[in-house]
ZAKOLLUM-886557 format. One record per residue (C-alpha): chain; residue in one letter; x negated, y, z. Coordinates in Angstrom, 2 decimals. Layout:
! ZAKOLLUM-886557
<cadena A; residuo A; px X; py Y; pz Z>
...
//
This chain:
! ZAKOLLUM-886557
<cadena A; residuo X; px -59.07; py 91.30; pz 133.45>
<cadena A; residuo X; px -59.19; py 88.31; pz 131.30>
<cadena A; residuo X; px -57.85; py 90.44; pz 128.72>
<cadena A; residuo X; px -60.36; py 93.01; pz 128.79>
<cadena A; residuo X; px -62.78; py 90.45; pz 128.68>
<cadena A; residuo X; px -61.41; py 88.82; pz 125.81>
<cadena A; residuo X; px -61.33; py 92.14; pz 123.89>
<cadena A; residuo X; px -64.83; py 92.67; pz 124.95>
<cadena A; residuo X; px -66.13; py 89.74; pz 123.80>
<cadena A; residuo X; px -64.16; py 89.93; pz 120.25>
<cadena A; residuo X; px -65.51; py 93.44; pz 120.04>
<cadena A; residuo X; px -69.45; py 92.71; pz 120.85>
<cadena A; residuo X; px -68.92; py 89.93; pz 118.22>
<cadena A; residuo X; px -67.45; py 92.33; pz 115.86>
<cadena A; residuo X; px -69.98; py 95.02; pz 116.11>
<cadena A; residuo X; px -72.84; py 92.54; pz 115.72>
<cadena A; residuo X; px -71.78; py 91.19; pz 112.35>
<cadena A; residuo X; px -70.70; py 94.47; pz 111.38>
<cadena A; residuo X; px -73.39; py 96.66; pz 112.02>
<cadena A; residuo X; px -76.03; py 93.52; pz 110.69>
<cadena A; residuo X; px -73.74; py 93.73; pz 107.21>
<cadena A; residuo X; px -74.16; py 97.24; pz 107.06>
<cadena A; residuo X; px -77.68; py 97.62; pz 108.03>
<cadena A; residuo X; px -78.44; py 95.14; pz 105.06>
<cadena A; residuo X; px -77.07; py 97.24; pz 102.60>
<cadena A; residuo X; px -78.30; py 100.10; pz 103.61>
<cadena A; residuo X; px -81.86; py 99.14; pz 104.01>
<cadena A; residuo X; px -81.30; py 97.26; pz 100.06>
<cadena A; residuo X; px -80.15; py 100.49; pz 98.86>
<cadena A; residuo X; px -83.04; py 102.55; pz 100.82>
<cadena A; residuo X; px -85.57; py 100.71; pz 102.43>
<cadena A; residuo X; px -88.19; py 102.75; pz 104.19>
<cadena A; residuo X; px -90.74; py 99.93; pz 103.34>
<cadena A; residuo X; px -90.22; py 98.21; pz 100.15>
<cadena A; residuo X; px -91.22; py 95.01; pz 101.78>
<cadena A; residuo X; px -89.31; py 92.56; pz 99.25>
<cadena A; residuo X; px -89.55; py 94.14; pz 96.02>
<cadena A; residuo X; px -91.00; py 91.40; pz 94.17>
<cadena A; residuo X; px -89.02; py 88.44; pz 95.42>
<cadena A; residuo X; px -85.77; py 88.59; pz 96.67>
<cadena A; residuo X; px -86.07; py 84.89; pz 97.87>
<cadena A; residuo X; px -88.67; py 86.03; pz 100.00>
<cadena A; residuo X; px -86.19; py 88.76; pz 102.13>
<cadena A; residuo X; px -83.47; py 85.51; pz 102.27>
<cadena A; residuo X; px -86.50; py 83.06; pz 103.48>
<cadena A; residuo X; px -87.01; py 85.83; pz 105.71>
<cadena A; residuo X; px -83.23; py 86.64; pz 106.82>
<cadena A; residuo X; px -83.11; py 82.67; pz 107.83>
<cadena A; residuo X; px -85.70; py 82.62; pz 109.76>
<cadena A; residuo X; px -84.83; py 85.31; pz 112.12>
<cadena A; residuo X; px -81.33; py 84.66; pz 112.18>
<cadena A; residuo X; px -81.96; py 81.06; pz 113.27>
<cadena A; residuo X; px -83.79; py 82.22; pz 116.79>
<cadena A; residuo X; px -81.07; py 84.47; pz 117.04>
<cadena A; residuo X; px -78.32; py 82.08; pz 116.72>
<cadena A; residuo X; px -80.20; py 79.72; pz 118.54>
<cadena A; residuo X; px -80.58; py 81.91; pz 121.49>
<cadena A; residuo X; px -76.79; py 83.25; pz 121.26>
<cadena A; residuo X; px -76.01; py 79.00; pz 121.71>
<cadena A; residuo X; px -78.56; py 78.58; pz 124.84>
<cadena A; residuo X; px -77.38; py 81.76; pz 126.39>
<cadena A; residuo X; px -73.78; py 80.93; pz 126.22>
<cadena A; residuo X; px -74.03; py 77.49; pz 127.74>
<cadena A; residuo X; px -76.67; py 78.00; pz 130.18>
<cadena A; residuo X; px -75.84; py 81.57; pz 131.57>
<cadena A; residuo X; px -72.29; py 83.42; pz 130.90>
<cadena A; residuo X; px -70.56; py 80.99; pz 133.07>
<cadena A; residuo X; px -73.61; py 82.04; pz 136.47>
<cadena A; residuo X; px -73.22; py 85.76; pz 135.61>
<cadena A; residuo X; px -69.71; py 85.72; pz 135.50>
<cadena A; residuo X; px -69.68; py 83.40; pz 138.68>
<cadena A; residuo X; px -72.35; py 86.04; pz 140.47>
<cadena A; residuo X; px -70.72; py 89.49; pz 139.22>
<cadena A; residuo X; px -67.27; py 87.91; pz 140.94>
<cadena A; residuo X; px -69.38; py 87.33; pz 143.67>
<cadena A; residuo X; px -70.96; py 90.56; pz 144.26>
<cadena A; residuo X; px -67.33; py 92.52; pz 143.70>
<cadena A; residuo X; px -65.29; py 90.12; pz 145.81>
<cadena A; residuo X; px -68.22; py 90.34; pz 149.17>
<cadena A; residuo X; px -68.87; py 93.84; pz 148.04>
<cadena A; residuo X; px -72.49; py 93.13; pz 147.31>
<cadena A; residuo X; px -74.99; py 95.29; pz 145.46>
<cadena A; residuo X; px -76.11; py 99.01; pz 144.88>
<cadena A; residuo X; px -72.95; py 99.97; pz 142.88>
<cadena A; residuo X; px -70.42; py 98.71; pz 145.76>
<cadena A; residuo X; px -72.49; py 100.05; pz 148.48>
<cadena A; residuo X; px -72.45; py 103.54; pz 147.26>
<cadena A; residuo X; px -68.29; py 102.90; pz 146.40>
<cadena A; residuo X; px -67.91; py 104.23; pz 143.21>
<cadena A; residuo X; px -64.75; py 105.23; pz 141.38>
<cadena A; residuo X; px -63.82; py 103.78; pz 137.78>
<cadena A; residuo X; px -66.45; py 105.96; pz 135.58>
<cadena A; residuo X; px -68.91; py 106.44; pz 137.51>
<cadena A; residuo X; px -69.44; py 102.84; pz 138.04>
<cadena A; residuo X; px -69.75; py 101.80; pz 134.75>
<cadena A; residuo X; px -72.46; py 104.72; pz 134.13>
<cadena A; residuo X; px -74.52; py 103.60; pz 136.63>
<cadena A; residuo X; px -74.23; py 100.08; pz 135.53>
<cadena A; residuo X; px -75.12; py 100.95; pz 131.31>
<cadena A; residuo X; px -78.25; py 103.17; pz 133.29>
<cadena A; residuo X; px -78.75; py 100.74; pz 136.09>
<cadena A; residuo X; px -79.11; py 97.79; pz 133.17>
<cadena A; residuo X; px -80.93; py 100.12; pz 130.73>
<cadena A; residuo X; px -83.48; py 100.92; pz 133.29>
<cadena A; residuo X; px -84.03; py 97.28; pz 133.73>
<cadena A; residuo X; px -84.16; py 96.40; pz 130.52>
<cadena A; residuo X; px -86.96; py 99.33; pz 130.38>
<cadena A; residuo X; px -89.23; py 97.68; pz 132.82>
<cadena A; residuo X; px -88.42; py 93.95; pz 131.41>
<cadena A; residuo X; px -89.67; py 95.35; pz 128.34>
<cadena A; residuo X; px -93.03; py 96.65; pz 129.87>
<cadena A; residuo X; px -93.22; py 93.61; pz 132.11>
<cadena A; residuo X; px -93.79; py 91.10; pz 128.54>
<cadena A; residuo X; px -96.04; py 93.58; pz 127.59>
<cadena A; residuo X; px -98.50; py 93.76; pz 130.50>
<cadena A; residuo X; px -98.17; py 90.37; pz 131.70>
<cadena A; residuo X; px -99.97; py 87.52; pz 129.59>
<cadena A; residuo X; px -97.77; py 84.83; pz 129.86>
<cadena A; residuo X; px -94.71; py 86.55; pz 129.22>
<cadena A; residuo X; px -96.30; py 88.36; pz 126.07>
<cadena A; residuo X; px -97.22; py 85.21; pz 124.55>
<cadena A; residuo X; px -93.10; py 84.53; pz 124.09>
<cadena A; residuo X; px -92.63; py 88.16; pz 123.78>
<cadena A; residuo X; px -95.15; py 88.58; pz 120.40>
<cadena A; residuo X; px -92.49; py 86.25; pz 118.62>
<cadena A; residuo X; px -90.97; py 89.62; pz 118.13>
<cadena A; residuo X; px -93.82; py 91.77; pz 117.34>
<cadena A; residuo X; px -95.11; py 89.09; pz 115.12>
<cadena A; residuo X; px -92.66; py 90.51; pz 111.86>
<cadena A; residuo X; px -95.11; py 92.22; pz 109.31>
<cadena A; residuo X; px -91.57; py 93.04; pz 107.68>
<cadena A; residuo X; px -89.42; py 94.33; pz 110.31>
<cadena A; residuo X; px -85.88; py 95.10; pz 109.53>
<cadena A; residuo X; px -82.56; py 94.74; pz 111.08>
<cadena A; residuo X; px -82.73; py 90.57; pz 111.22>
<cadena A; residuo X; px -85.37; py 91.26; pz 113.63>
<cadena A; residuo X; px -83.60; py 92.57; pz 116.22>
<cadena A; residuo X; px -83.06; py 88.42; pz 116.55>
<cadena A; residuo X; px -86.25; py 87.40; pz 116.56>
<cadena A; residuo X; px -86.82; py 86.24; pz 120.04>
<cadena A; residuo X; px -87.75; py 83.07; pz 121.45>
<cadena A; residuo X; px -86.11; py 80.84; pz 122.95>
<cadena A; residuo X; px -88.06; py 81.32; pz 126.18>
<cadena A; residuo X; px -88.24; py 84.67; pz 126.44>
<cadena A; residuo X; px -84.43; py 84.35; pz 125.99>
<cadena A; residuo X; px -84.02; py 81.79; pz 129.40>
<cadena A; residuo X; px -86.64; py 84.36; pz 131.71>
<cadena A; residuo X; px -84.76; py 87.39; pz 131.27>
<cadena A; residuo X; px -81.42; py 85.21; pz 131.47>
<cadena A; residuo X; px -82.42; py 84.13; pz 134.50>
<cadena A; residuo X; px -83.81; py 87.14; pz 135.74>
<cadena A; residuo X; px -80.96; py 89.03; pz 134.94>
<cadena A; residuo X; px -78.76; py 86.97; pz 136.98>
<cadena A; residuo X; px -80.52; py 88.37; pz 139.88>
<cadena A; residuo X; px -79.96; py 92.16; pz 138.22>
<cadena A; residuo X; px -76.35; py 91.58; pz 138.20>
<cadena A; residuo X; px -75.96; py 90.76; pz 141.98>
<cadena A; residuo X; px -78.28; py 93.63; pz 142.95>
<cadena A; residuo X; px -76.49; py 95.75; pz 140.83>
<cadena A; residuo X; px -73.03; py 95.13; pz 141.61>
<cadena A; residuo X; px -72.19; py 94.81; pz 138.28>
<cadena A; residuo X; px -68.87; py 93.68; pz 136.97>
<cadena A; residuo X; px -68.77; py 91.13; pz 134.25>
<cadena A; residuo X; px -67.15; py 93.88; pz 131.92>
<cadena A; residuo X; px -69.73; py 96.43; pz 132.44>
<cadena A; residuo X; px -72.00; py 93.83; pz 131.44>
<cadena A; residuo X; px -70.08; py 93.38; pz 127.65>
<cadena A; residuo X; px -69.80; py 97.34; pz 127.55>
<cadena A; residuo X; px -73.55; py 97.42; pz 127.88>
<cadena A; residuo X; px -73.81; py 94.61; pz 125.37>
<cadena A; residuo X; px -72.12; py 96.78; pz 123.31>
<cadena A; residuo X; px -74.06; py 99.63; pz 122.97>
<cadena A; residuo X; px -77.28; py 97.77; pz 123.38>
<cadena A; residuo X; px -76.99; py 95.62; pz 119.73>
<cadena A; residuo X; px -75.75; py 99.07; pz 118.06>
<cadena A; residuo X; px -78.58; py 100.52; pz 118.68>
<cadena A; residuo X; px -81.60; py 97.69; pz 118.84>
<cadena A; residuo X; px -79.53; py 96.65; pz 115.22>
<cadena A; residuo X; px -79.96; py 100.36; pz 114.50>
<cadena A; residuo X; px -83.32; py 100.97; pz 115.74>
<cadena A; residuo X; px -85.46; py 98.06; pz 113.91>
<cadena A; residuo X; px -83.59; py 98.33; pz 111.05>
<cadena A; residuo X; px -86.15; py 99.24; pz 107.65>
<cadena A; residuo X; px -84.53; py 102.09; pz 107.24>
<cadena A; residuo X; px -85.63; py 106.04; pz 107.78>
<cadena A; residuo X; px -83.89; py 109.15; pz 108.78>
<cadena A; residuo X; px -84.38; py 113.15; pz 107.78>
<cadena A; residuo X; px -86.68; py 114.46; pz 110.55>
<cadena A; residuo X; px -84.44; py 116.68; pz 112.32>
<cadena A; residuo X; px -81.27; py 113.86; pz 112.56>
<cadena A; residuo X; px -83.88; py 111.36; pz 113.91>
<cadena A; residuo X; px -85.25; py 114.30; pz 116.46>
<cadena A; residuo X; px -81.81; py 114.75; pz 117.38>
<cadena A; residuo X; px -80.58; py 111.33; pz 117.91>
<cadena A; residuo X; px -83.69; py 110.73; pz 119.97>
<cadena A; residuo X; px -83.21; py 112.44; pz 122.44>
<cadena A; residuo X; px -80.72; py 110.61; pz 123.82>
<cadena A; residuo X; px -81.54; py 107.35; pz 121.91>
<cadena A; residuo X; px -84.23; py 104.83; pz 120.17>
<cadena A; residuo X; px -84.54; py 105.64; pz 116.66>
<cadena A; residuo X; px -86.23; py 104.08; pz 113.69>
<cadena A; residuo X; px -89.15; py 106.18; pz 113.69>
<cadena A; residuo X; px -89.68; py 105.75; pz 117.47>
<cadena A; residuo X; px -89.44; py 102.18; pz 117.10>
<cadena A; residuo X; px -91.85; py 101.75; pz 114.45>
<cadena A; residuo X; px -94.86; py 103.17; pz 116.26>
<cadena A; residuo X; px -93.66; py 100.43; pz 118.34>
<cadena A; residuo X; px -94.61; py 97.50; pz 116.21>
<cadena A; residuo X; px -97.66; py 99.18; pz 115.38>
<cadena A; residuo X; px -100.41; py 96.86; pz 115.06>
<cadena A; residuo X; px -102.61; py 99.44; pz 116.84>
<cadena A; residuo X; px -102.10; py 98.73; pz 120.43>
<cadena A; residuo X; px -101.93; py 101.83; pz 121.60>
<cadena A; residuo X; px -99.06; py 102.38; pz 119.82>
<cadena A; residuo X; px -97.57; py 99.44; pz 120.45>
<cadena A; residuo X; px -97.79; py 99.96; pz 124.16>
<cadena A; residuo X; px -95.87; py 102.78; pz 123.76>
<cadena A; residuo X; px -91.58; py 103.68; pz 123.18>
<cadena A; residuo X; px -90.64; py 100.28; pz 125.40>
<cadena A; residuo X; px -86.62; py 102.05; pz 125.56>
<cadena A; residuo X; px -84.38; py 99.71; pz 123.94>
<cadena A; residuo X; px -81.23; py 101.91; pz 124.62>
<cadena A; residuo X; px -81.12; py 105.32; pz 125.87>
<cadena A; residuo X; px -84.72; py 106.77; pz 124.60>
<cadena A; residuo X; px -85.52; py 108.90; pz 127.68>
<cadena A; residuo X; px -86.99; py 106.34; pz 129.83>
<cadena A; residuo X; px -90.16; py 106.39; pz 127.71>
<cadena A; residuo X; px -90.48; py 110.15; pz 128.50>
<cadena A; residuo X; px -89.60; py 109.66; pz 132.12>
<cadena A; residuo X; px -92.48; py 107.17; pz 132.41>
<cadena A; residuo X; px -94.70; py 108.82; pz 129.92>
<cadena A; residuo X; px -94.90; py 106.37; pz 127.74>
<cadena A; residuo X; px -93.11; py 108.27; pz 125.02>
<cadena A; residuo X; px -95.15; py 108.57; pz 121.03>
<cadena A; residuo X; px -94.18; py 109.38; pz 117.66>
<cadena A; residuo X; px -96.63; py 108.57; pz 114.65>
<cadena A; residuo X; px -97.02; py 111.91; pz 112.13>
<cadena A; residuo X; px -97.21; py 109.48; pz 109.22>
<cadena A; residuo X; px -94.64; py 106.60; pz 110.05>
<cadena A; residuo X; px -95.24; py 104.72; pz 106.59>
<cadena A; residuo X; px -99.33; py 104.60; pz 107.54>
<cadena A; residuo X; px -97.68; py 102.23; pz 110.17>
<cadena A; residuo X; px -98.66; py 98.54; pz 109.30>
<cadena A; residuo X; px -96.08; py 96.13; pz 111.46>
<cadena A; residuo X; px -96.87; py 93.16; pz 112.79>
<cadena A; residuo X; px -99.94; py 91.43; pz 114.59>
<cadena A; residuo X; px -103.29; py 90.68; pz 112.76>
<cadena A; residuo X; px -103.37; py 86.97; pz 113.98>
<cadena A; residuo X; px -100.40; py 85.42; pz 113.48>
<cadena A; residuo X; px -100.03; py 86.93; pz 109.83>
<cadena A; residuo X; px -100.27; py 83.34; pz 107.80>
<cadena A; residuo X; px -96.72; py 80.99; pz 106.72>
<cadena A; residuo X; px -97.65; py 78.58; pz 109.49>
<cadena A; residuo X; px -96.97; py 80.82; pz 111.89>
<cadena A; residuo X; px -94.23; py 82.57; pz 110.10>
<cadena A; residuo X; px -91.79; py 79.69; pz 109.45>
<cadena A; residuo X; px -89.26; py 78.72; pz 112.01>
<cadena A; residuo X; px -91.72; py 75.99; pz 113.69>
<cadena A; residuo X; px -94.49; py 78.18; pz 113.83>
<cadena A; residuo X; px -92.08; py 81.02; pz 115.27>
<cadena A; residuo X; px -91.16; py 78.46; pz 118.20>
<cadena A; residuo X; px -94.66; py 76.93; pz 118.82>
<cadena A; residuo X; px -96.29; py 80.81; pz 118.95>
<cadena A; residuo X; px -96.32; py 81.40; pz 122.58>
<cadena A; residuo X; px -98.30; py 77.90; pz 122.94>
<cadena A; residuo X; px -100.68; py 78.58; pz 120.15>
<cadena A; residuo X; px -104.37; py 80.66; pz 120.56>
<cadena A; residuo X; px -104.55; py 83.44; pz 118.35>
<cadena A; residuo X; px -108.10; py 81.45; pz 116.83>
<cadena A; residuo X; px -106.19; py 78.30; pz 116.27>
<cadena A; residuo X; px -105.68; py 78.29; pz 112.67>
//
């Protein structure tokens, strides 16, 4: 097991650095909005920024929480604890309920910093990038980070889940959050095709919307069918008429790192 882990953990790594590397050169070579044409300091200023939640988060995550969800997955599997054990499931089809078990949580987490004040004041860190690309699938703060840590712990006993399902998850989950916020467009009928099973650019653009219908809409991070399940599924007919971003925190105070981690504290009027 500690092998598999080990792999796991190389391979989420991996895929992270690879797929951001990628992303980046695909979104310089094409970029569906030409968002740093005129200054190419600007898109570094604005790689550094995200990347320094992210990595900030990636530190507070590791020493706060890996150790209690590895200590509470062994927990569940050794007292055979949680949804998964109860309904004793072989090999596979425990580790597809877990990825849809986890994805349906991460759903309703979604929703839940949407609808909720408090939680959307962390949660518009993210929604806060006018220039949305594949960096920002690392804009979060910190706090946001530490409630759904800590409210995932709880998932993972419920659950049953086994520390490696967890990774697995992991796995697929940056692939496609790298994939789907990256500034980057597909031919209509690949990105109808992939969506059906998961998020896409173009769904996850109406996303960031500044028009809040829109952006209370396409809340899948993973697998894109939740949205239609819950009917909160939409599509925009003319995705560059989208304008990203939020109207009031649009200034460099708010966009610099400081202003990134003293936005949930800060009144929209408080300029």
């Amino acid at each position: 097991m500690q092998a598999l882990l080990h792999v796991l953990e190389q391979t989420q790594v991996i895929v992270a650095v690879v797929g951001l590397i990628l992303l980046l050169l695909f979104e310089h070579a094409h970029p569906f909005f030409d968002f740093f044409r005129d200054s190419k300091k600007s898109r570094w200023i604005h790689f550094l920024r995200n990347a320094s939640l992210g990595l900030v988060n990636a530190a507070v995550t590791s020493v706060l929480f890996v150790g209690i969800w590895l200590w509470v997955s062994n927990w569940a599997n050794t007292n055979n604890f949680g949804i998964l054990n109860w309904l004793q499931l072989s090999y596979w089809p425990h580790l597809v309920g877990a990825v849809l078990l986890m994805d349906t949580w991460t759903y309703f987490w979604h929703v839940i910093n949407h609808k909720i004040p408090f939680f959307w004041r962390f949660h518009r860190v993210h929604h806060s990038d006018p220039n949305m690309d594949v960096t920002t699938a690392n804009r979060f703060h910190t706090g946001e980070i530490i409630f759904s840590s800590m409210l995932r712990t709880i998932v993972i006993l419920f659950i049953g889940l086994q520390i490696w399902e967890l990774l697995v998850y992991e796995i697929l989950l940056v692939i496609v959050v790298q994939f789907h916020h990256a500034n980057i467009g597909l031919p209509e009928k690949v990105d109808k095709l992939l969506r059906t099973v998961i998020v896409t650019p173009a769904m996850h653009k109406v996303h960031h919307s500044r028009v809040q219908s829109e952006t209370d809409s396409n809340y899948s991070s993973l697998f894109s069918f939740w949205d239609r399940i819950c009917k909160t599924f939409n599509l925009n007919d003319d995705p560059h008429s989208i304008r990203l971003g939020l109207d009031d925190f649009d200034s460099e105070e708010d966009q610099n790192v400081k202003g990134l981690f003293r936005m949930p504290f800060k009144s929209p009027e408080e300029k």
